[in-house]
FIDRENKE-884770 format. One record per residue (C-alpha): residue in one letter; x, y, z; residue number from 1. Coordinates in steps of 0.001 Angstrom, whole numbers, always signed. Layout:
// FIDRENKE-884770
+--------+---------+---------+---------+-----+
! residu !      c1 !      c2 !      c3 ! num !
+--------+---------+---------+---------+-----+
!      a !       X !       Y !       Z ! NUM !
...
+--------+---------+---------+---------+-----+
This chain:
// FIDRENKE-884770
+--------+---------+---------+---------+-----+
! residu !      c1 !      c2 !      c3 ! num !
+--------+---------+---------+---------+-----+
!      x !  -25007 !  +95341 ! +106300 !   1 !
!      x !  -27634 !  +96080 ! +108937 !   2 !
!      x !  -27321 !  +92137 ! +110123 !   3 !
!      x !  -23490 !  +92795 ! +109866 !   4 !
!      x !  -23481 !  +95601 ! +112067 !   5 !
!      x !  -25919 !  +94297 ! +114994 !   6 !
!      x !  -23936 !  +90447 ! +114905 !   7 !
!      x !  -20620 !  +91923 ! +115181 !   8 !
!      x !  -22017 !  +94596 ! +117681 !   9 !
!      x !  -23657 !  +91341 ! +120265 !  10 !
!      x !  -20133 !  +89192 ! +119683 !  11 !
!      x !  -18093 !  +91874 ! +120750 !  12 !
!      x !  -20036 !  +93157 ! +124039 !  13 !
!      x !  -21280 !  +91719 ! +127024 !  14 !
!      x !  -24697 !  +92585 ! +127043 !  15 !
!      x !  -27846 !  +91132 ! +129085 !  16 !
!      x !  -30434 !  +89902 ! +127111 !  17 !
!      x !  -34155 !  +88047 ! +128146 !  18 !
!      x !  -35036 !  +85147 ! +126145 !  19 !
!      x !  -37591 !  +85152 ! +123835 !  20 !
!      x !  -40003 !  +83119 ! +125657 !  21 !
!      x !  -40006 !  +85240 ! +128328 !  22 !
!      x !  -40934 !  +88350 ! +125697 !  23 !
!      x !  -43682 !  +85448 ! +124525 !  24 !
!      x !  -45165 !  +85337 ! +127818 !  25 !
!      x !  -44028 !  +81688 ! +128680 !  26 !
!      x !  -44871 !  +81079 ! +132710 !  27 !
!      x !  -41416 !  +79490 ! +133843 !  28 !
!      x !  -39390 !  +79781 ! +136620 !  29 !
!      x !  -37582 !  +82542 ! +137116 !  30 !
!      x !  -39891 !  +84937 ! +135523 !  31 !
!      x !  -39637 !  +88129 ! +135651 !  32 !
!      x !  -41505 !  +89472 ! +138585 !  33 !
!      x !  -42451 !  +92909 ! +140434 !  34 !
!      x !  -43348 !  +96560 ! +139638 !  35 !
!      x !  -42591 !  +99001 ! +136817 !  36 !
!      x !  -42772 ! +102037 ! +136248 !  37 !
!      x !  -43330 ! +103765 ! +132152 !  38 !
!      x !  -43134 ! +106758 ! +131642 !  39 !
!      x !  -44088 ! +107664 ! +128147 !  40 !
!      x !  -45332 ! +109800 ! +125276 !  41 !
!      x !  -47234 ! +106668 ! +123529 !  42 !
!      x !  -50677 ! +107213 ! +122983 !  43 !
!      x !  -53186 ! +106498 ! +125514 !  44 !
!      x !  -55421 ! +104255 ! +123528 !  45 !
!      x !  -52117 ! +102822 ! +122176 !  46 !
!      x !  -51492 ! +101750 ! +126042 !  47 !
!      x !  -54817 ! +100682 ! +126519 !  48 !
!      x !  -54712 !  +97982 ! +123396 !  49 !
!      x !  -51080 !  +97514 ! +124401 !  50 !
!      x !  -51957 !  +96368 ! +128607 !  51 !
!      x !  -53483 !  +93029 ! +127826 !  52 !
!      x !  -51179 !  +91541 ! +125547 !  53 !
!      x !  -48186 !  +92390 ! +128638 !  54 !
!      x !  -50862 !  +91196 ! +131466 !  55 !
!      x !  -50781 !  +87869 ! +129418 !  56 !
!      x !  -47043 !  +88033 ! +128230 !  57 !
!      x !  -45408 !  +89312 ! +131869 !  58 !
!      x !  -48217 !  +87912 ! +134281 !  59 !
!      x !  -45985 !  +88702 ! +137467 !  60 !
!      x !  -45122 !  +92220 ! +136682 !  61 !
!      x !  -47346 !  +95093 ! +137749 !  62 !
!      x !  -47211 !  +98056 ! +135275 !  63 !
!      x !  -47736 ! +101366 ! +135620 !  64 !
!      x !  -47639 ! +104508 ! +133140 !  65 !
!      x !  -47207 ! +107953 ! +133517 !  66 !
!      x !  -48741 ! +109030 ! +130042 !  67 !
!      x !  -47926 ! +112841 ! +128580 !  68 !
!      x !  -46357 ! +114296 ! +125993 !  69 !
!      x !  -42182 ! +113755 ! +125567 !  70 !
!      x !  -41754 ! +117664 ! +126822 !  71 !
!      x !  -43379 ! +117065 ! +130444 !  72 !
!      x !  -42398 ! +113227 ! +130417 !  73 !
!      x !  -38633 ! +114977 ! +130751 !  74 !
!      x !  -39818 ! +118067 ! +132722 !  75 !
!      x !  -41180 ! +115295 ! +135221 !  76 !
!      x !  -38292 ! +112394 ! +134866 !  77 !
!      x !  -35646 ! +115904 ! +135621 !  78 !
!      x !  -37100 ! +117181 ! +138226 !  79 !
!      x !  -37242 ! +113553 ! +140085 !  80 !
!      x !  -33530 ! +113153 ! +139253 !  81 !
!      x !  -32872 ! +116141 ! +140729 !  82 !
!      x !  -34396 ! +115524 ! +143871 !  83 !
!      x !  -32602 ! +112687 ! +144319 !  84 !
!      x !  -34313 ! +109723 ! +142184 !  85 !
!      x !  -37248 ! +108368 ! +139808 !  86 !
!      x !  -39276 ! +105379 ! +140573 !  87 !
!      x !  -39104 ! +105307 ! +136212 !  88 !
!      x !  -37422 ! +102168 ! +135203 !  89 !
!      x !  -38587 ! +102366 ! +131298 !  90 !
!      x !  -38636 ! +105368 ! +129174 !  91 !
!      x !  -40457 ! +105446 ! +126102 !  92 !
!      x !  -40786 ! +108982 ! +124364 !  93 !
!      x !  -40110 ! +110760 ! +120999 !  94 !
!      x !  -37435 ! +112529 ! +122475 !  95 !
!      x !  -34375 ! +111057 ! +120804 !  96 !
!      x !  -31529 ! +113693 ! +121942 !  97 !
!      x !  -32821 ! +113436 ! +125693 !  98 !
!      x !  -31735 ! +109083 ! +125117 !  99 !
!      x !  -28887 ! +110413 ! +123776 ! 100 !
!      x !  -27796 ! +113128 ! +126734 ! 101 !
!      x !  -28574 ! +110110 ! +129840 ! 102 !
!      x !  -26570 ! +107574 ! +128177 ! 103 !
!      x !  -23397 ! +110077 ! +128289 ! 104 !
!      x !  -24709 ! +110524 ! +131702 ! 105 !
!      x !  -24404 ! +107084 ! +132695 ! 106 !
!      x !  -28124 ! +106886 ! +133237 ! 107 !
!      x !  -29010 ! +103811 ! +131178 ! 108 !
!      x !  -28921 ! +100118 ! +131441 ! 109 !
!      x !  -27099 !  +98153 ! +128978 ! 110 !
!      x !  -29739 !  +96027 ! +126589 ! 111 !
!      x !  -30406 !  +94655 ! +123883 ! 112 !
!      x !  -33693 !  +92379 ! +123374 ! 113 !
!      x !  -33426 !  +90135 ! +120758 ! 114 !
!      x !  -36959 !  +90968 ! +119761 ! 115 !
!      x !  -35237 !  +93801 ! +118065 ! 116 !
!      x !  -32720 !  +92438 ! +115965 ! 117 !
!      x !  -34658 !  +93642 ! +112541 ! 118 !
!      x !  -34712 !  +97034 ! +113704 ! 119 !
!      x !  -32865 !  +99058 ! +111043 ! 120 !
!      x !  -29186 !  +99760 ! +112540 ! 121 !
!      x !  -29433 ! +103641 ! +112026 ! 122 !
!      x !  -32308 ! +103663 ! +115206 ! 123 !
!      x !  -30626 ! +101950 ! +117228 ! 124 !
!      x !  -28009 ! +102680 ! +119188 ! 125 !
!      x !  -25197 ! +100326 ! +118771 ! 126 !
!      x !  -23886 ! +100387 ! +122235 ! 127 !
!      x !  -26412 !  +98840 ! +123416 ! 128 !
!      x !  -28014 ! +101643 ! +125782 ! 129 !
!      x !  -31834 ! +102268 ! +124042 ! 130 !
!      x !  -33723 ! +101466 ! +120495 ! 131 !
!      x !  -36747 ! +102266 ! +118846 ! 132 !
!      x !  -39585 ! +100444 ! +119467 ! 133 !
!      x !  -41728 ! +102778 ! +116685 ! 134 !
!      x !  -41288 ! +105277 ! +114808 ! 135 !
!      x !  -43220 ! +108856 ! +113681 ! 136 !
!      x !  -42144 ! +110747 ! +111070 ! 137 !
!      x !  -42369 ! +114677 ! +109635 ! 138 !
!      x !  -43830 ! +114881 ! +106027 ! 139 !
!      x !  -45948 ! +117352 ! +104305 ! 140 !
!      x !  -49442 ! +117742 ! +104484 ! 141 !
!      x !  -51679 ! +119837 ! +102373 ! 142 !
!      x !  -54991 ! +120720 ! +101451 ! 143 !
!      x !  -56871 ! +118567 !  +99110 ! 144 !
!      x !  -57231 ! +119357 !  +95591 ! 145 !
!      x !  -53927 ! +121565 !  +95352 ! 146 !
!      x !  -50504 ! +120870 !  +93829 ! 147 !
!      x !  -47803 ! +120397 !  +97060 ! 148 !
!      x !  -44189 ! +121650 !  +97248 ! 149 !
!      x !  -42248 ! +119036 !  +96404 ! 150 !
!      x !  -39860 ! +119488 !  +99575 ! 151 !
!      x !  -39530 ! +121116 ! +102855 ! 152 !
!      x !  -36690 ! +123574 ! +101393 ! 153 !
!      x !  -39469 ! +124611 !  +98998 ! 154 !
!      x !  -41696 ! +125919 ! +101506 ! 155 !
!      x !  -40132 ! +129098 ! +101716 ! 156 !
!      x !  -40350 ! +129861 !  +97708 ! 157 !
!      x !  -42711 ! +132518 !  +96660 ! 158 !
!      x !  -45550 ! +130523 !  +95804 ! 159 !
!      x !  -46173 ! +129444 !  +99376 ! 160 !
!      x !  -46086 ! +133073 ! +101189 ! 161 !
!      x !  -48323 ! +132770 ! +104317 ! 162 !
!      x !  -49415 ! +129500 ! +103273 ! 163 !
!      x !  -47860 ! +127160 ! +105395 ! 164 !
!      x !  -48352 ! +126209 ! +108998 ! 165 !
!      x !  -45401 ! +125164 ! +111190 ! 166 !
!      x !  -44877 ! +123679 ! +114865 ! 167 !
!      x !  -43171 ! +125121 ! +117273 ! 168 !
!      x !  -39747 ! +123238 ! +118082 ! 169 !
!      x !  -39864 ! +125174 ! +121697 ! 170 !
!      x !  -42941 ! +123411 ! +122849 ! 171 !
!      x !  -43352 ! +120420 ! +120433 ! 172 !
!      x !  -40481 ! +117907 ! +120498 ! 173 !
!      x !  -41318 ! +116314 ! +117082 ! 174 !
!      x !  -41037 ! +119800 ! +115669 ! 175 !
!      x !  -37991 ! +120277 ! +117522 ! 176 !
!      x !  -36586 ! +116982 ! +115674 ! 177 !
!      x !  -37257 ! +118606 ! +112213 ! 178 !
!      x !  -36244 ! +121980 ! +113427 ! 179 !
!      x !  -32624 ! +120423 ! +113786 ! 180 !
!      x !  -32624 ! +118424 ! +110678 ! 181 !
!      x !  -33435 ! +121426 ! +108524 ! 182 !
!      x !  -31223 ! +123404 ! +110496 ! 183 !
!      x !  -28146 ! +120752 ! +109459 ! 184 !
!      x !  -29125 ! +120760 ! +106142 ! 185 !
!      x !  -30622 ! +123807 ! +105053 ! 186 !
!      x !  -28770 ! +126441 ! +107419 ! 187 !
!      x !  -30526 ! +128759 ! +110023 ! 188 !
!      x !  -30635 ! +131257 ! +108113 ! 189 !
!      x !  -33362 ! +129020 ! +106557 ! 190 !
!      x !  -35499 ! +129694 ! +109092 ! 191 !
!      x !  -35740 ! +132998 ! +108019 ! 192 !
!      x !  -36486 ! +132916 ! +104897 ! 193 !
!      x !  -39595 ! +131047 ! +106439 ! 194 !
!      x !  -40594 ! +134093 ! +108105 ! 195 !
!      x !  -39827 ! +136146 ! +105526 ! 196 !
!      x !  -42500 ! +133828 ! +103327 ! 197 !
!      x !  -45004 ! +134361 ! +106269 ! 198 !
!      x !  -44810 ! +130445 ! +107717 ! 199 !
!      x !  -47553 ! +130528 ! +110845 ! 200 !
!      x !  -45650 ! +128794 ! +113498 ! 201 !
!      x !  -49013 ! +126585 ! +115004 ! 202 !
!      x !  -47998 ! +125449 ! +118663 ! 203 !
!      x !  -48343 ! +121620 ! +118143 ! 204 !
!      x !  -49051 ! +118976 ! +115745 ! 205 !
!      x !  -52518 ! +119410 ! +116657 ! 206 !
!      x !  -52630 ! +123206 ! +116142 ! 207 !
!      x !  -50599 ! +122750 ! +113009 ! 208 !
!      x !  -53914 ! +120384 ! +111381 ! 209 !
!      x !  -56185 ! +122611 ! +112710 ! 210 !
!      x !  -54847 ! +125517 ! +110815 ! 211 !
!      x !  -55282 ! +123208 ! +107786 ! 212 !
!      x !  -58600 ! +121668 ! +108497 ! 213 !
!      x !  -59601 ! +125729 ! +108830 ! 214 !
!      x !  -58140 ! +126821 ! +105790 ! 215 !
!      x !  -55875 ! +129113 ! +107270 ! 216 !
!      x !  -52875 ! +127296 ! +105358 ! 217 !
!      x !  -52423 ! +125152 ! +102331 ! 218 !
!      x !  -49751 ! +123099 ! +103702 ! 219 !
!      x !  -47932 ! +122133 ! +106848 ! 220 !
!      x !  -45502 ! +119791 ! +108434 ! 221 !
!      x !  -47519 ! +117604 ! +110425 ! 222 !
!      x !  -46976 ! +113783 ! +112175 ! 223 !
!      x !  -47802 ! +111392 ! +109628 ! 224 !
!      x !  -49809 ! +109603 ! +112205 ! 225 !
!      x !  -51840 ! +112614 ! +112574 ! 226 !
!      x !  -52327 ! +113146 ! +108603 ! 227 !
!      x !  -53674 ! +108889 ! +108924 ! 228 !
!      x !  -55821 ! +109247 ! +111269 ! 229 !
!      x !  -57277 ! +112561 ! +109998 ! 230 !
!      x !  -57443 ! +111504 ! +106842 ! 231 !
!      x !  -59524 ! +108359 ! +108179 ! 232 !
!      x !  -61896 ! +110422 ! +109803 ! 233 !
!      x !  -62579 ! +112202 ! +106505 ! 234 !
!      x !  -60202 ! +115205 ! +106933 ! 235 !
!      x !  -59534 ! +117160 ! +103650 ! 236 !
!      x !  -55954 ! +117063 ! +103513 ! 237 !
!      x !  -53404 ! +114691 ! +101555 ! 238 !
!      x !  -50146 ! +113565 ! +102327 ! 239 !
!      x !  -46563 ! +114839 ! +100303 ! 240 !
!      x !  -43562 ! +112731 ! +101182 ! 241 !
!      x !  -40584 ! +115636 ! +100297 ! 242 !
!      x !  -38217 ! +114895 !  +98323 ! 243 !
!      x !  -35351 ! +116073 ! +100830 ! 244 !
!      x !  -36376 ! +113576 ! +102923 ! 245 !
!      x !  -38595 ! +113074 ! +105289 ! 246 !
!      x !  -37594 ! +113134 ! +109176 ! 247 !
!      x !  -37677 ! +110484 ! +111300 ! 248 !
!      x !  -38380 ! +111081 ! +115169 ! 249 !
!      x !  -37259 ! +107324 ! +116439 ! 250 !
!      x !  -39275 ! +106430 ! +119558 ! 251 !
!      x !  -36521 ! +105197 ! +121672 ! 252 !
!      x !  -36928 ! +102883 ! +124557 ! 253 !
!      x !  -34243 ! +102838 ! +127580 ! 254 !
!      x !  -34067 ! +101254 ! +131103 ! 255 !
!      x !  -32603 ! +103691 ! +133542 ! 256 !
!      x !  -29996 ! +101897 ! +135574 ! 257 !
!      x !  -31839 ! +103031 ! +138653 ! 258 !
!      x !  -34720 ! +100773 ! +137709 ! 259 !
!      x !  -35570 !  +98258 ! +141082 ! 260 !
!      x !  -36856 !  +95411 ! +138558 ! 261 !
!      x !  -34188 !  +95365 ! +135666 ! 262 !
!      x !  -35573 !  +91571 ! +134474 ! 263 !
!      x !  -38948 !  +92768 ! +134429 ! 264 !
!      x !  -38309 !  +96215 ! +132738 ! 265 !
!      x !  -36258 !  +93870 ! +129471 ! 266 !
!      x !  -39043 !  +91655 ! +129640 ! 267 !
!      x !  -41179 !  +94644 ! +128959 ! 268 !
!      x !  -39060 !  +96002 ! +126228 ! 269 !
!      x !  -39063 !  +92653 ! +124552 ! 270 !
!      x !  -43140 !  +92606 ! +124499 ! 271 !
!      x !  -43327 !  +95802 ! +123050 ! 272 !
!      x !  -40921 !  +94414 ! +120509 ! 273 !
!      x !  -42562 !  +91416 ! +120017 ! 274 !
!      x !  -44832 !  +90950 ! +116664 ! 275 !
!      x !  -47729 !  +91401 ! +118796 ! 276 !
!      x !  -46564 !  +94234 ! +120252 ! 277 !
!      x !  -45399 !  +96416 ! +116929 ! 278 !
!      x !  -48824 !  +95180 ! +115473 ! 279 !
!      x !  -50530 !  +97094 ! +117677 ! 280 !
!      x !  -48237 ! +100017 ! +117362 ! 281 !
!      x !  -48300 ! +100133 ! +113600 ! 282 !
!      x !  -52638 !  +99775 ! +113618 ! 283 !
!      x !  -53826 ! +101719 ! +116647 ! 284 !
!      x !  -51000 ! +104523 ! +116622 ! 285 !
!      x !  -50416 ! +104775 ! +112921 ! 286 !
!      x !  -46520 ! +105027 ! +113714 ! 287 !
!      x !  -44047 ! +102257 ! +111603 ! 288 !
!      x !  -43566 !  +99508 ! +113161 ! 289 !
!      x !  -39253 !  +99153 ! +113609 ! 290 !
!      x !  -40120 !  +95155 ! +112636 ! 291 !
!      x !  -40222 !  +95326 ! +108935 ! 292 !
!      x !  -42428 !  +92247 ! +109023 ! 293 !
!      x !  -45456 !  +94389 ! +109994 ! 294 !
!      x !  -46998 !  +96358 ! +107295 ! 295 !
!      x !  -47317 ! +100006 ! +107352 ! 296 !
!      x !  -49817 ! +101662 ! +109039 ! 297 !
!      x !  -53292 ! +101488 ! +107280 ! 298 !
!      x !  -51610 ! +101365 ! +103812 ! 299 !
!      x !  -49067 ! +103601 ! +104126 ! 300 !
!      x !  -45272 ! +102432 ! +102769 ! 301 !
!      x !  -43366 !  +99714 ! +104216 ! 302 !
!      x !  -40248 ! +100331 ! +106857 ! 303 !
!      x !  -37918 !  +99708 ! +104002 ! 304 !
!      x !  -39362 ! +102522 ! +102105 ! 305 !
!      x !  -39590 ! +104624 ! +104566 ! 306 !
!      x !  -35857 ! +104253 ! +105080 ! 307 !
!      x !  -35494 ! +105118 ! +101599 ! 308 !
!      x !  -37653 ! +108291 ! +101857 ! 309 !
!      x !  -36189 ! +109970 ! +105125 ! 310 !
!      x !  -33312 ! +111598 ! +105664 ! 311 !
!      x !  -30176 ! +110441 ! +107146 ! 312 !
!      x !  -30457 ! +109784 ! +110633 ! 313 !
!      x !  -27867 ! +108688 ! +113046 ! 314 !
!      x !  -24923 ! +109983 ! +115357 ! 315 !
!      x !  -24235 ! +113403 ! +113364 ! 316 !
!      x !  -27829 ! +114703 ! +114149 ! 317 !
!      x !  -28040 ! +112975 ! +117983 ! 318 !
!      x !  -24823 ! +115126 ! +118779 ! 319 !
!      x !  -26143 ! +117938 ! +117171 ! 320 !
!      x !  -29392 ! +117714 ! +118872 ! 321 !
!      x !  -27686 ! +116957 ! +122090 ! 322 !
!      x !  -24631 ! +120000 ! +121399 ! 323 !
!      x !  -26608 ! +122653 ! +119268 ! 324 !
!      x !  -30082 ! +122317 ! +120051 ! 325 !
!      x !  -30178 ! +125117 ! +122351 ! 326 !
!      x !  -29004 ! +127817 ! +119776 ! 327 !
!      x !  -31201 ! +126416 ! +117040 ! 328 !
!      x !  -34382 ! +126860 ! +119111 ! 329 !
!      x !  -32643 ! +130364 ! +119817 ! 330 !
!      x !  -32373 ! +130972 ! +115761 ! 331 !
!      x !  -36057 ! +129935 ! +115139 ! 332 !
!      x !  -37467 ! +131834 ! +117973 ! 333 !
!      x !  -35135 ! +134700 ! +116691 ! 334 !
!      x !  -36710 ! +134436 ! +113133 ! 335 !
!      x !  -39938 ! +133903 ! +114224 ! 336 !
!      x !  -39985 ! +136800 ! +116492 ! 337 !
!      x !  -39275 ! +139874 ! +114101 ! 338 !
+--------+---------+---------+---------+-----+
């Protein structure tokens, strides 16, 4: 079905695409030349590992990277628009509604690198306008040694009063991503119950493993990249996958139509696509790779898995994101506040 949808998707729109020598790094004619600009939420070590494999791939582009988290990546890439213009040609951040909110905009190039064509349908979007290139995802963490709820909705039953440590969806944008799943399936008023059962709303994911590292909760809803690469340093905490699913933050990728180097920005796209590319996001950033080829990151379940284990993403919670995620970060910093 996924095949289904992305062939009859390509046959029935006119869509630029680079070919996949160029995303190989072939020297040819015609290569894709000049300057670009990233401006991204990826990891900085991630980029570091990531910049010789595109010197080699795209040796006549110059890249440069504006690295910070998604929430001043779009405070930034805003206040340029409104000025009167970015010199971003490639966005690449975990904030999936903000993808969502240019494209009805008009702000994003049409593409579709064929370096992507494994990606599970349900992150991409099928008009062509961005895709994932990797993916984080909200799960439960909790202390060593201790039973876990066996789902997010659990968190707020007796057993777990002031034991659990939350982000904050107004200042973490992967918090904000669960925030409006929960919200769409569990009801605000869910978010009250939380604070009824004493949740400790922790800032960031950071904040939120710190308060579990420190004993000041049991469990948490934390990155699952975090939870790896704590867990490889010899953190004390173990990983719950819910049984309500877990969420799925897609880390989109997008080309604003503004960009002065459109070749060079796909040709980008299609090495962070390429196997080499998703390699290095699955081992150094502990995200899923979107190419279901690559394993998991440092034993953790395959893509297909993970599909099975998340909850439904798609258009119904990008519109709701985009539409009602205003009043739901109203209703949790309402709850949160009494």
């Amino acid at each position: 079905m996924r095949w289904l949808l992305v062939l009859t998707f390509l046959a029935g729109c006119r869509i630029e695409t680079a070919s996949p020598g160029a995303a190989n790094g072939a020297a040819k004619s015609g290569a894709p030349a000049g300057e670009v600009w990233v401006y991204t939420s990826v990891y900085r070590h991630v980029i570091d590992a990531l910049e010789p494999q595109l010197k080699e791939a795209l040796p006549g582009v110059t890249i440069h990277w504006f690295q910070a988290g998604s929430e001043k990546v779009a405070a930034k890439l805003e206040a340029e628009l409104a000025a009167g213009g970015t010199p971003c040609d490639v966005l690449v951040t975990s904030d999936p509604f903000l993808y969502e909110r240019f494209k009805q905009e008009g702000r994003l190039l049409r593409y579709v690198s064929p370096n992507g064509l494994r990606t599970p349908s349900r992150y991409v979007d099928l008009d062509g306008h961005y895709a994932a290139v990797r993916l984080s995802t909200m799960v439960l963490v909790h202390k060593a040694g201790i039973t876990p709820p066996g789902s997010f909705a659990a968190l707020a039953a007796p057993e777990w009063k002031g034991e659990v440590a939350l982000g904050d969806p107004l200042t973490s944008g992967t918090a904000f991503t669960w925030a409006v799943s929960m919200e769409q399936a569990l009801g605000a008023t869910w978010f009250e119950q939380l604070r009824a059962n004493e949740a400790r709303v922790a800032g960031g994911n950071a904040a939120v493993l710190q308060k579990l590292e420190g004993g000041e909760a049991k469990v948490g809803v934390l990155l699952l990249e975090n939870a790896i690469a704590a867990k490889a340093k010899g953190s004390p905490v173990e990983i719950a996958w819910p049984s309500d699913g877990a969420v799925v933050v897609p880390g989109y990728a997008g080309i604003l139509n503004s960009s002065q180097h459109p070749e060079a920005a796909k040709a980008l796209i299609d090495a962070l696509l390429s196997p080499q590319g998703q390699q290095v996001i699955a081992e150094l950033g502990d995200m899923h790779a979107v190419d279901p080829r690559v394993p998991g990151p440092r034993g953790s379940i395959s893509l297909d898995e993970l599909v099975q284990r998340s909850a439904p993403w798609g258009e119904a919670i990008l519109q709701r994101g985009l539409t009602e995620g205003a009043r739901v970060k109203a209703d949790f910093s309402k709850a949160f506040s009494r």
